[in-house]
N, C-alpha and C positions, 0 to 999 in steps of 0.2 A: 147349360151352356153348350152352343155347339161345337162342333167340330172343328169348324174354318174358326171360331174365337179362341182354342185352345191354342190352334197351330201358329195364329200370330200373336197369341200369349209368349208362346216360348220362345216364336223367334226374335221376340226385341227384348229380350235377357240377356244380357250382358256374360259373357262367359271370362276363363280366366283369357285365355286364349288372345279373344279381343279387348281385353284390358287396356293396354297400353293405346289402340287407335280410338278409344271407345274415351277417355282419359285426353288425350289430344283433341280431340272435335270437342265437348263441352267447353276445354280451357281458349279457343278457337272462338266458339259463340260467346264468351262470355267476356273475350277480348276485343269483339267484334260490338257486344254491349257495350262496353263500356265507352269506345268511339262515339257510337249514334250518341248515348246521353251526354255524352261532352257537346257536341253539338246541340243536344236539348236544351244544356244549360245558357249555353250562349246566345242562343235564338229566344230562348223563351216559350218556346212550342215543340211539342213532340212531331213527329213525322208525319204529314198530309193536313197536319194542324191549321187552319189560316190564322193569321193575327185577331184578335180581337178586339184593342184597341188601337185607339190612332198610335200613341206614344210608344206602343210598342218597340222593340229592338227591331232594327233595321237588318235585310240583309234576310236572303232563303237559302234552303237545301240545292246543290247543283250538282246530285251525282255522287259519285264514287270515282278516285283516281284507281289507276293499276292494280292489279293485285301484287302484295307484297307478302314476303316470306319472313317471317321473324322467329328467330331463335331464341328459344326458353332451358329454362334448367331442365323443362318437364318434356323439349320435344321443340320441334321446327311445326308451325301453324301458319296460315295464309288467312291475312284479313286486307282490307279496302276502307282504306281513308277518306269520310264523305268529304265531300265537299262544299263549301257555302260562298258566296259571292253576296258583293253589295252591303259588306259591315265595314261598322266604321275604324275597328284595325285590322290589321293581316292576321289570319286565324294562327295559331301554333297551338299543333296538339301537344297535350302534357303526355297523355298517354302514350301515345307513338310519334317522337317528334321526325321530322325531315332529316331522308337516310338511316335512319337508325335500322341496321337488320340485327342486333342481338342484343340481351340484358344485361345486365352492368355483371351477374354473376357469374353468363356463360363467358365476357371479357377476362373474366379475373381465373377459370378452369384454365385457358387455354395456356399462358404463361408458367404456369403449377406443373401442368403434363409436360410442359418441354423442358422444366428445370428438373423435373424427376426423372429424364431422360428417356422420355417419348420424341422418336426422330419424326422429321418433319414429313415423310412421307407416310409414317403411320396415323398420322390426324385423323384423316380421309375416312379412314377404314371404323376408325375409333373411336369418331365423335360420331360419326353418321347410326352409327349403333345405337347412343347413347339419346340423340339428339333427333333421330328419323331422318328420313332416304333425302330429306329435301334439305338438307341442314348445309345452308352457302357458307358452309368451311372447305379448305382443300390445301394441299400443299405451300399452292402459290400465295394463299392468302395468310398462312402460320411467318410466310418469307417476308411479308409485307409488315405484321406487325412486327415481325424479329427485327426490322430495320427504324419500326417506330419505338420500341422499346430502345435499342442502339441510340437511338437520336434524344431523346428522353435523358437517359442515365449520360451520356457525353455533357447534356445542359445542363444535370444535378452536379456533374463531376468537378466543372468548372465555374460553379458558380464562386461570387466574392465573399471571402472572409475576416475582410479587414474588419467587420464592427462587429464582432464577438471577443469577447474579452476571456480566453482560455486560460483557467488554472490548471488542471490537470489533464492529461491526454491517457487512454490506455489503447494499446496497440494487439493488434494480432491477428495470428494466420489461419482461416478455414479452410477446411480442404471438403469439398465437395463435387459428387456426380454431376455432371448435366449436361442436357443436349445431346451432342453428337461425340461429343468428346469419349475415348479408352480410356484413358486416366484421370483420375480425381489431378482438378485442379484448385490453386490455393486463391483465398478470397485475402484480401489483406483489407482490414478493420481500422480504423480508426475513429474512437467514441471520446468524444470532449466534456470536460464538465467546466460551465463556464459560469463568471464571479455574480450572476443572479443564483445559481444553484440549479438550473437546468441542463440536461444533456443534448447532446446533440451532434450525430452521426456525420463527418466530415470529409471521410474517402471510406469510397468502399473499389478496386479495383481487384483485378489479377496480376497477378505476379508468377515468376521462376522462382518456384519454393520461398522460403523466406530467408531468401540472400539478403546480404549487404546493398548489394545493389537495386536490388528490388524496392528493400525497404528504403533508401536513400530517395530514392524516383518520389517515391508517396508523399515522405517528409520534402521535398524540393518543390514540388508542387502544393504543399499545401503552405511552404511560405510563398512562391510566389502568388496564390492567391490571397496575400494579405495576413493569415494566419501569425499570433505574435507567439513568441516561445514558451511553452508552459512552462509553469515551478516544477512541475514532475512528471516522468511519463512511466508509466503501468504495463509492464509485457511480462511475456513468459519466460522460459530458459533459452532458447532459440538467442544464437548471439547477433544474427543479420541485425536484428532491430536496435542492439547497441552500439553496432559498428556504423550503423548509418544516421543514429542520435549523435555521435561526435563528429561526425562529416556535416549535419544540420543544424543542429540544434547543441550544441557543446556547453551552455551552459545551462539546461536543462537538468534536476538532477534525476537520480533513475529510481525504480525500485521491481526487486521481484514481485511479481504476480502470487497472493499469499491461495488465491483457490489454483492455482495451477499446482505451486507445490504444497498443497495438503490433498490433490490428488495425487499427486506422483508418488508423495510416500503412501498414503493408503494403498495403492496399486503394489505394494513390497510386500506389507506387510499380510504375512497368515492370517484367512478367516477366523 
């Protein structure tokens, strides 16, 4: 073996080094495959192929739109959506449909980071590490979804209640880190169990600790969305949620919460 074959023997060896970019171009070409063969599939001919029969599938190759940037678990990669004219429907790729710049996984990271309290200017810095230099995340864009999630959860919050038939309600208050916020704030819970025998999650908001008032707001809104008054409702020691069950719901009956207090006493008692 010569010389010149050992030296470009070793320079297309992959080291650890170039791992990650070496990693991103395969996953790149092989998402760029997978475009062209959707197109094969459709056409009926691979690339420079001509028809061979009359009956063939109508309709050729015309090119490559833009190049686009899409975001993976594994990294941000650039590929090119061919394109075909003269079929007889409007193409849509499965693969990479129209607009899509990210996978359904990296949508579901971004929400996770900010409720573990990743601030919205650190995305940037965060994801682009994670995701490569080209990864179309940024500040502006964590603010955009924060207001599509806002708008989301406002349509879950208000939806109608009247056709569920509620026996039992249990009630309670999470306190949790998130976002941008110093202090843990409280999530106020309400889980139904209704006369099929399924649950089903019916407020989930914020509140000021678990006051009276607080919890009245919850209970007030989830009659007025129709909600009928359970046989019984299920909370902890915390007294807000009974003070606001006899302002709401008064002839509901109550009951302590039996895993709150058998941790409360286990928390007494000596290892």
């Amino acid at each position: 073996m010569s010389k010149q074959n050992i030296g470009a023997s070793e320079e297309s060896r992959v080291c650890f080094e170039q791992l990650e970019d070496w990693v991103r171009g395969k996953i790149q070409g092989w998402v760029q495959e997978l475009l062209e063969e959707e197109v094969t599939e459709l056409l009926g001919r691979a690339k420079s192929e001509r028809r061979s029969k009359v009956d063939a599938p109508a309709g050729y190759r015309n090119g490559y739109g833009k190049r686009r940037r899409l975001t993976l678990s594994s990294g941000t990669v650039t590929v090119r959506r061919p394109r075909v004219r003269d079929v007889e429907e409007r193409f849509e790729s499965r693969v990479l449909p129209l607009f899509a710049k990210r996978t359904r996984e990296v949508r579901e990271l971004i929400p996770e980071l900010y409720l573990h309290g990743l601030a919205q200017g650190d995305f940037d810095l965060a994801l682009r590490g994670l995701l490569g230099e080209e990864a179309p995340l940024s500040a502006s864009t964590v603010a955009r979804l924060k207001e599509k999630w806002q708008a989301e959860w406002q349509q879950w919050q208000s939806r109608p209640l009247a056709d569920l038939e509620v026996v039992y309600l249990w009630a309670d208050g999470l306190y949790v880190k998130a976002g941008l916020e110093k202090d843990k704030a409280v999530m106020l819970v309400v889980l139904a169990a209704l006369s099929d025998g399924s649950k089903a999650v019916v407020s989930v908001s914020t509140g000021y600790r678990e006051s009276t008032q607080s919890w009245s707001q919850v209970l007030r809104d989830l009659k007025a969305r129709g909600m009928n008054c359970p046989r019984l409702v299920i909370a902890d020691g915390h007294l807000g949620i009974w003070g606001a069950l006899c302002n709401v719901y008064p002839e509901a009956a109550e009951q302590r919460c039996w895993n709150h207090r058998i941790v409360n006493l286990l928390s007494k008692v000596p290892k």
